[in-house]
C-alpha positions as CSV (number, residue, x, y, z in Angstrom):
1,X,36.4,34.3,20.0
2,X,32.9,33.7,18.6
3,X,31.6,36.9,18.2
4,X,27.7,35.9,17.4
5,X,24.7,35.5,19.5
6,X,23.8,33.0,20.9
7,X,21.0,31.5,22.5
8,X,22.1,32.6,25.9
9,X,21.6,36.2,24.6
10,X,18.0,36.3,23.8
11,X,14.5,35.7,25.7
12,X,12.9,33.1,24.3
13,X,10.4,32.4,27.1
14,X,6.6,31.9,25.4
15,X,8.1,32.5,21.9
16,X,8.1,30.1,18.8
17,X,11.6,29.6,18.4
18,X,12.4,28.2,14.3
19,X,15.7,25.9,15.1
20,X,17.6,25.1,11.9
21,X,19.4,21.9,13.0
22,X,21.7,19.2,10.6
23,X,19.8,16.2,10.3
24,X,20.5,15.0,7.6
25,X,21.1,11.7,8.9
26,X,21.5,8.0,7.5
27,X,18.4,6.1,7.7
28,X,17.7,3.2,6.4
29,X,14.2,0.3,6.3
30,X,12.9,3.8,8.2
31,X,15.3,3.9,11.1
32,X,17.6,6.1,11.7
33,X,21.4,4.3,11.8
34,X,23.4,6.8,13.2
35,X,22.6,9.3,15.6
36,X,26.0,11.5,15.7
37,X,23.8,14.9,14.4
38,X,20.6,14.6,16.3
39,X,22.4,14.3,19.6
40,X,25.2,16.6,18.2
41,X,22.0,19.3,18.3
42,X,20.1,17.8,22.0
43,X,21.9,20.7,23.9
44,X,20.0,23.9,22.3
45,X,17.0,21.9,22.2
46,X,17.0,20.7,25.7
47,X,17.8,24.8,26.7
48,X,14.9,26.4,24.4
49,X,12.5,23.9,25.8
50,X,14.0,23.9,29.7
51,X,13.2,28.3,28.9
52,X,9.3,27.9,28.2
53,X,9.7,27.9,24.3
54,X,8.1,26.3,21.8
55,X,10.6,24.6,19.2
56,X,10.1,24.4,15.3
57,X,13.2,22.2,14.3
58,X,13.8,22.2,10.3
59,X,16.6,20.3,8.0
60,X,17.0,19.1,4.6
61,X,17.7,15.3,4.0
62,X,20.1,14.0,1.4
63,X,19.2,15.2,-2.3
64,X,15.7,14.7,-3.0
65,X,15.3,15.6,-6.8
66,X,13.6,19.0,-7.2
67,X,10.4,17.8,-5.1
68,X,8.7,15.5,-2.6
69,X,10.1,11.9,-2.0
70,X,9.1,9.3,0.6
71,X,12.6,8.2,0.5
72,X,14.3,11.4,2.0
73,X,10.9,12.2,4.3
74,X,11.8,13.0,8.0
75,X,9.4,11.2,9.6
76,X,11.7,8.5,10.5
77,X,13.7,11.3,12.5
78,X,10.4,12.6,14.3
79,X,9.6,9.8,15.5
80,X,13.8,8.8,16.5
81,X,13.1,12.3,18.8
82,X,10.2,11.4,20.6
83,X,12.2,8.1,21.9
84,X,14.9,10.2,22.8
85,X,12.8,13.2,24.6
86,X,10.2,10.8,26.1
87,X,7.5,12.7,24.7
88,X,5.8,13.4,20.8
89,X,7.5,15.3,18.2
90,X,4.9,16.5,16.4
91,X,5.4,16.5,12.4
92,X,4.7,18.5,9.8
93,X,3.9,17.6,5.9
94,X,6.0,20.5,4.8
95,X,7.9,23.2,5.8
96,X,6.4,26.4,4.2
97,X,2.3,26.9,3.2
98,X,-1.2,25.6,5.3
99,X,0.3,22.4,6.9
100,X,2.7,23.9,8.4
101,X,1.6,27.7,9.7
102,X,-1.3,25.0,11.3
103,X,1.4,22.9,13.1
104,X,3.1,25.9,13.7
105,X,0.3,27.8,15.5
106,X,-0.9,24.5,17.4
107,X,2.4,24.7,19.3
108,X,2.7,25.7,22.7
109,X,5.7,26.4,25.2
110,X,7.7,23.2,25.5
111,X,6.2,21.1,22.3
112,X,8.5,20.4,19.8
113,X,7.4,20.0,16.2
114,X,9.8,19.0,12.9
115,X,8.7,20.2,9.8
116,X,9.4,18.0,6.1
117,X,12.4,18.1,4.2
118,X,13.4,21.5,3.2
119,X,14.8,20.4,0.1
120,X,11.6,19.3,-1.4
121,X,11.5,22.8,-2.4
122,X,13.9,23.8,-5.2
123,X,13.1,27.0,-3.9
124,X,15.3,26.1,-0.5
125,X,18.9,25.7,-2.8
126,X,18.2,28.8,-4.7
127,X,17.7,31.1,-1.2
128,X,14.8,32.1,-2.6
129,X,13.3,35.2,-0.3
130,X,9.6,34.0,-0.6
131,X,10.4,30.5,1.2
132,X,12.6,32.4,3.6
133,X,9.9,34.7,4.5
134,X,6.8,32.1,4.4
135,X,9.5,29.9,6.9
136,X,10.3,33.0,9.3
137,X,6.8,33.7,9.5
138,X,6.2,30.5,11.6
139,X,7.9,31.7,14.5
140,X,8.9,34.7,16.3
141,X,12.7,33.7,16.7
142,X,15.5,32.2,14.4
143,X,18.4,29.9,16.1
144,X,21.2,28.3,13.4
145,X,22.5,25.2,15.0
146,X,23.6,23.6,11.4
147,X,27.1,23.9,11.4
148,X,27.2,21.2,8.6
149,X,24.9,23.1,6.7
150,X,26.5,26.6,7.1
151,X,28.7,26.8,4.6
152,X,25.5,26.9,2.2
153,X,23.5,30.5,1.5
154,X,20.0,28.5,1.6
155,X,16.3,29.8,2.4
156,X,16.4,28.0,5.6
157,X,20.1,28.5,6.8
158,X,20.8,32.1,5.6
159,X,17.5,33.6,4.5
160,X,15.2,33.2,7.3
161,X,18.0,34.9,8.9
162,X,16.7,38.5,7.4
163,X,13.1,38.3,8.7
164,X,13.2,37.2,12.2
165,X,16.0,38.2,15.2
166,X,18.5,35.6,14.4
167,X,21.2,33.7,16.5
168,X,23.3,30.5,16.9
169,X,22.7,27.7,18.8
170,X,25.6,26.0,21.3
171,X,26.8,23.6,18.2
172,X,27.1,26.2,16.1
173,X,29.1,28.1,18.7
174,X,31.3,24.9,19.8
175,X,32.3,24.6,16.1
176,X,33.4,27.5,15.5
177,X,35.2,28.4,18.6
178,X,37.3,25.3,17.9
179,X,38.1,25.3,14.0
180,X,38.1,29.7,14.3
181,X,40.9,28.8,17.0
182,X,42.6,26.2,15.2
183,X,43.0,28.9,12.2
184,X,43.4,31.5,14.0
185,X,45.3,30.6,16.9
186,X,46.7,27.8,17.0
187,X,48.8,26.1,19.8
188,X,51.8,25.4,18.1
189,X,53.5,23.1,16.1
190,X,50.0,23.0,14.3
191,X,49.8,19.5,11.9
192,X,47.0,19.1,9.0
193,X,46.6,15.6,7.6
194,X,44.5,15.2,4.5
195,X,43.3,12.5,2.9
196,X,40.2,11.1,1.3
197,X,40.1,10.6,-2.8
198,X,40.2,14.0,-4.3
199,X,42.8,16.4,-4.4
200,X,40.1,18.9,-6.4
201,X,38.0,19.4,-3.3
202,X,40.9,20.5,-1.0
203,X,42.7,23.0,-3.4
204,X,42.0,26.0,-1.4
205,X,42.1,24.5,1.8
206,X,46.4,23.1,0.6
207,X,47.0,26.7,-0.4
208,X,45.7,27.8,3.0
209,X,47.1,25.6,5.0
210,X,50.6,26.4,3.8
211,X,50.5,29.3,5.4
212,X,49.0,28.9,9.0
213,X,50.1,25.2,9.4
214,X,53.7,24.0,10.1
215,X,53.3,20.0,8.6
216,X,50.5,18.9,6.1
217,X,50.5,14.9,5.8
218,X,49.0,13.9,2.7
219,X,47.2,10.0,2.2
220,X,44.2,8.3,1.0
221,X,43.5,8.6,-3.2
222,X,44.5,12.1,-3.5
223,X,48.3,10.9,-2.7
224,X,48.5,9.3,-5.6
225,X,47.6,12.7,-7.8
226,X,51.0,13.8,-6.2
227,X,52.3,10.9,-7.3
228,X,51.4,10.7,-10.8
229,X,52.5,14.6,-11.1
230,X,56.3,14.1,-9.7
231,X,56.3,11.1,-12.6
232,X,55.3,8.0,-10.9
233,X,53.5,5.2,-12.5
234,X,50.7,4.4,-10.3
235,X,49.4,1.5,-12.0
236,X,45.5,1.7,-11.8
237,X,45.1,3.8,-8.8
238,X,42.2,6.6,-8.5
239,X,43.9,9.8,-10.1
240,X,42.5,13.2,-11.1
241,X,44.1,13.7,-14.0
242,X,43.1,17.6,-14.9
243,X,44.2,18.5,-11.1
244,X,48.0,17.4,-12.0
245,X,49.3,20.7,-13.1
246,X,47.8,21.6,-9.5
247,X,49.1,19.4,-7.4
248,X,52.9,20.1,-9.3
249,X,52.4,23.6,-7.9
250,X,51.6,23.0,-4.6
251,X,54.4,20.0,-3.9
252,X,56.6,23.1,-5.4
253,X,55.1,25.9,-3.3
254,X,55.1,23.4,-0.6
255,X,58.1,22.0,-1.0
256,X,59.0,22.6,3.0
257,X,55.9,21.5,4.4
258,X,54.1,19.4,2.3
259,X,54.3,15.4,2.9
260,X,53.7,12.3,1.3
261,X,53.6,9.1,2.3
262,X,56.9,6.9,1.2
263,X,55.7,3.7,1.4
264,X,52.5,2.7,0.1
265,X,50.0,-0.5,0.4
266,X,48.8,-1.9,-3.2
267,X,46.2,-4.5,-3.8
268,X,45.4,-6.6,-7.8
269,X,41.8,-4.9,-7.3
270,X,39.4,-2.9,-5.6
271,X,38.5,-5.5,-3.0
272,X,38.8,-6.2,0.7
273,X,40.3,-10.0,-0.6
274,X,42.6,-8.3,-3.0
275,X,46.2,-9.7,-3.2
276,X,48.0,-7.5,-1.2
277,X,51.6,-5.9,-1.4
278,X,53.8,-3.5,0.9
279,X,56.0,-1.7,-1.0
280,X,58.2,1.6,-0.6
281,X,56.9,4.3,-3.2
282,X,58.5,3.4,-6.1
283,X,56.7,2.5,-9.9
284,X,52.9,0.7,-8.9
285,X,53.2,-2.1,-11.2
286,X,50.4,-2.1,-13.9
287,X,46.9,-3.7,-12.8
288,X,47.3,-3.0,-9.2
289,X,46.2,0.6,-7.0
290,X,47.3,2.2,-4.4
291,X,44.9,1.5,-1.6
292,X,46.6,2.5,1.7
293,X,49.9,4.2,3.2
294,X,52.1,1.7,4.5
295,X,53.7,1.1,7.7
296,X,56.8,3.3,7.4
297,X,54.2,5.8,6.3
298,X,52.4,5.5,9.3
299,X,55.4,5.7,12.0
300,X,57.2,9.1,10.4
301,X,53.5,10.9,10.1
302,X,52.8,9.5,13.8
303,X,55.7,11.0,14.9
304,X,55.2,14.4,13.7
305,X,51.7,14.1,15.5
306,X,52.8,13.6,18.7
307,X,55.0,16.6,18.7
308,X,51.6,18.6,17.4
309,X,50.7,20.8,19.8
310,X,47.4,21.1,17.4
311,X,46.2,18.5,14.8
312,X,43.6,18.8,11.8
313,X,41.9,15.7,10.5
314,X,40.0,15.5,7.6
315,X,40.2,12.2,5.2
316,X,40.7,9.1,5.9
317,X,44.6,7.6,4.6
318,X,43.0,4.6,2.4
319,X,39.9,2.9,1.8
320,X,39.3,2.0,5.8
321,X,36.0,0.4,4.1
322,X,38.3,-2.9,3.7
323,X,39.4,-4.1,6.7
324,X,42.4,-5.3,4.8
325,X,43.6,-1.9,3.5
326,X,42.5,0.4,7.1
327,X,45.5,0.1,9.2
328,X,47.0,3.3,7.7
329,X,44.1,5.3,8.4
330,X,43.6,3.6,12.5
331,X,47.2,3.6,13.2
332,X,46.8,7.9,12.3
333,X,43.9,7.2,14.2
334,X,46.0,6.0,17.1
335,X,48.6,8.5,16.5
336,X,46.1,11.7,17.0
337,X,44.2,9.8,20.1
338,X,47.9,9.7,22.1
339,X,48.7,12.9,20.5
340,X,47.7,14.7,23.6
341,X,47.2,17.8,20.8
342,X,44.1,19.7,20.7
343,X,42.7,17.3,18.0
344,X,40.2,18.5,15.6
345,X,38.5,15.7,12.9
346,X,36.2,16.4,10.1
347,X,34.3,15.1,7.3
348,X,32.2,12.3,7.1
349,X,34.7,9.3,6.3
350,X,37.5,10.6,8.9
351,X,35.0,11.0,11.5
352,X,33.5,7.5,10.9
353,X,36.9,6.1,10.9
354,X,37.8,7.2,14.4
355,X,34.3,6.0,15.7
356,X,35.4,2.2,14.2
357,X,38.8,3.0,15.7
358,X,36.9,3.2,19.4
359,X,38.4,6.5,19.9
360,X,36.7,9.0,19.6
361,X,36.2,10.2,23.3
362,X,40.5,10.5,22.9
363,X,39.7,13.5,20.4
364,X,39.5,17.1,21.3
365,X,36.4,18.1,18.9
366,X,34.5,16.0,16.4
367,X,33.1,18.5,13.8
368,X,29.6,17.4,12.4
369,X,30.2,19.4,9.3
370,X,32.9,18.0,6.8
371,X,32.2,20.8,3.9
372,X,31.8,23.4,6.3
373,X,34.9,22.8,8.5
374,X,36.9,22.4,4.7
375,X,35.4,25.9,4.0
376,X,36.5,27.4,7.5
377,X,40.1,26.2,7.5
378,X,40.3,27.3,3.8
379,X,39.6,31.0,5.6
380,X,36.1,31.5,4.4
381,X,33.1,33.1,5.6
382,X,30.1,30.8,6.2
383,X,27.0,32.5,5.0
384,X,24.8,30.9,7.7
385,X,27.2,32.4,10.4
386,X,28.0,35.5,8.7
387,X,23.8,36.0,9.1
388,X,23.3,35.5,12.6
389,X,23.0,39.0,15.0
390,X,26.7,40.2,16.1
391,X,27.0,40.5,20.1
């Protein structure tokens, strides 16, 4: 199925090997909180260094504004990967120019050093050649192991890709072999459920699903879009109101496959303490939301699960944040752990959801890329894959 290189296919033994990993992770008092993406990467690592190379890791870090900021340095992750390989991670002040061509030629087989944010270089958004080139010439390979990252045409993720032999790491690999099969191939009946707050974001992804999948189960804010377009009041709930006209044509292109909820949880505000209300979906009186599916909700979509032979996660079914207004989005949770499907979640709030839920080792594959897997089960090419040396 996957058709790229991999790591397996090359001889990195003596070589300066430039890793592109994913991790952007949360971090916070300078300590990184979560972990999910740095071990999600370990694998390659562990291989190019266990194979006598010598490993330049680079990543970006949230959305530094057009230059260098303490805030979004890497250091703190540096530092989270020496613990973790019992030995230093050597850092670098910056990814391109002097600092790091010195760090870079200081390395020998089996050191590991992490350059600074990518991203404190406009250059690295706009794929600019010149910060691809200055990157690949700090090493003598290229390996993409940023499946979260892939789905962007950056210096670092599809640039360096043209100047240096180029191929993927294991993650990169695993994702794709799972979502590629899940599109391409998928073990029938095959079950999407998509939630989160905005319809906007998933337009392609609907229109793509309708016609590989066999159910899509709709929840979470982007419900009550659907909601208001079929002519429901829906009192104060989150709505997109110029994505109406949209989601009017897909419940009609839809109209066999397409579900949503039918009874719905409402709360008097946006608030964990809220006064809350069950009701089957029917006018939302004025000055209360929609804030989770309700229990009937929960039971009919859990039963089309468990006949899934594959399921596709990606959204959480309400705002899981309150433990008041979660139980729609665990008790899917619950649903797709039993499931015994080949069970695929994505995105950042679904896969923290099912982590809360304790059951995450119950799930097939846990994708560490939530635009990237939107991207590839909308049916489109990722430009950091489409880079990478064919086998």
């Amino acid at each position: 199925m996957f058709s790229k290189k991999t790591v397996t296919d090359i001889d990195v033994k003596g070589k300066r090997v430039l890793v592109r990993v994913d991790y952007n992770v949360p971090i916070k008092d300078g300590k990184v909180t979560d972990d999910t993406r740095i071990l999600a990467a370990m694998p390659t690592l562990n291989y190019l260094l266990d194979h006598g190379a010598g490993v330049i890791l680079c990543s970006h870090l949230g959305r530094p504004k057009g230059g260098p900021d303490p805030k979004y340095s890497l250091t703190p992750v540096a530092d989270y990967l020496s613990g973790l390989l019992g030995k230093r991670v050597a850092f670098a002040e910056d990814c391109i120019g002097p600092k790091a061509e010195a760090a870079a030629k200081a390395l020998k087989p089996g050191d590991v050093l992490l350059l600074e944010n990518t991203r404190f270089h406009p250059e690295e958004e706009k794929n600019n050649p010149e910060m691809a080139r200055q990157m690949a010439a700090l090493a003598d390979i290229y390996v993409n192991d940023a499946f979260g990252s892939a789905h962007r045409a950056h210096a670092s993720t599809e640039g360096v890709a043209h100047y240096l032999p180029a191929v993927a790491g294991f993650l990169m690999e695993k994702e794709i072999q799972y979502l590629g099969q899940a599109i391409a191939n998928p073990k029938r009946p095959f079950v999407a459920i998509l939630g989160g707050a905005k319809i906007s974001d998933k337009i392609g992804v609907i229109r793509h699903l309708l016609t590989t999948s066999d159910q899509i189960l709709i929840g979470g804010g982007m419900a009550n879009t659907f909601f208001k377009a079929q002519g429901y009041p829906v009192g104060d709930s989150l709505v997109e109101e110029d994505a109406l006209e949209t989601a009017r044509e897909l419940v009609k292109d839809g109209s066999n496959k397409l579900r949503l909820p039918v009874d719905i949880v409402i709360g008097d505000r946006f608030d964990n303490d809220a006064q809350k209300k069950v009701m089957a979906m029917s006018p939302v009186p004025d000055g209360w939301r929609i804030l989770d599916i309700g229990p009937n909700t929960v039971a009919t979509y859990s039963k089309t699960v468990h006949s899934a032979g594959t399921v596709v996660w990606n959204g959480p079914m309400g705002v899981f944040e309150f433990p008041n207004f979660a139980e729609g989005t665990f008790g899917i949770a619950r649903a797709v752990a039993e499931s015994g499907a080949t069970s695929i979640i994505g995105g950042g709030d679904s896969v923290a959801a099912i982590n809360q839920s304790g059951l995450s080792d119950k799930i097939t594959h846990i994708s560490t890329g939530g635009g990237a897997s939107l991207e590839m089960l909308e049916g489109l090419v990722l430009p950091g894959v489409a880079a990478l040396q064919d086998k």
